[in-house]
C-alpha positions, 0 to 999 in steps of 0.5 A: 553225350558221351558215345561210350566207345567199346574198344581200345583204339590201339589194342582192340581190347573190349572195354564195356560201358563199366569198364574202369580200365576205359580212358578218354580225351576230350575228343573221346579218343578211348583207349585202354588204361595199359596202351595209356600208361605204358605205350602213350605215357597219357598223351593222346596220339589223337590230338595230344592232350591228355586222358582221364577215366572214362566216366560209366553210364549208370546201367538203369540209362543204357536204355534210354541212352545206348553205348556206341557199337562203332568199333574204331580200331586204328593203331598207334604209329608209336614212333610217329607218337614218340616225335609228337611228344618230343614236339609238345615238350618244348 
């Protein structure tokens, strides 16, 4: 079961269980759509895959099955990020 992460491992920025701006791996890495796009060009800094939207988890589950509270805030080293993309594209 997905953990539903509640920020942008980059930015920090707040992303609740309903976000449609919250994007993940297939580890679950979860940044915000903007640090996707425009900072990591849709490759995980992580483990270099790719990101898809992170589904929601239907508000009538939240009980049952909470979102994760465990803050991961840790920044992208975007030049180290930049050499790791030169390294998959070949």
């Amino acid at each position: 079961m997905l953990e539903i992460r509640p920020t942008c491992e980059n930015c920090n920025k707040f992303l609740p269980y309903d976000s449609k701006e919250a994007m993940i791996c297939t580890f679950e890495c979860t940044f915000c759509k903007d640090c996707v796009e425009n900072l990591l060009q849709q490759v995980c800094p992580n483990c270099g895959g790719n990101f898809h939207n992170r589904p929601i988890r239907p508000k009538h589950l939240l009980e049952k099955y909470p979102v994760s509270k465990q803050v991961i805030y840790n920044p992208v080293d975007l030049q180290k990020h930049q050499e790791t993309m030169k390294k998959l594209k070949q």
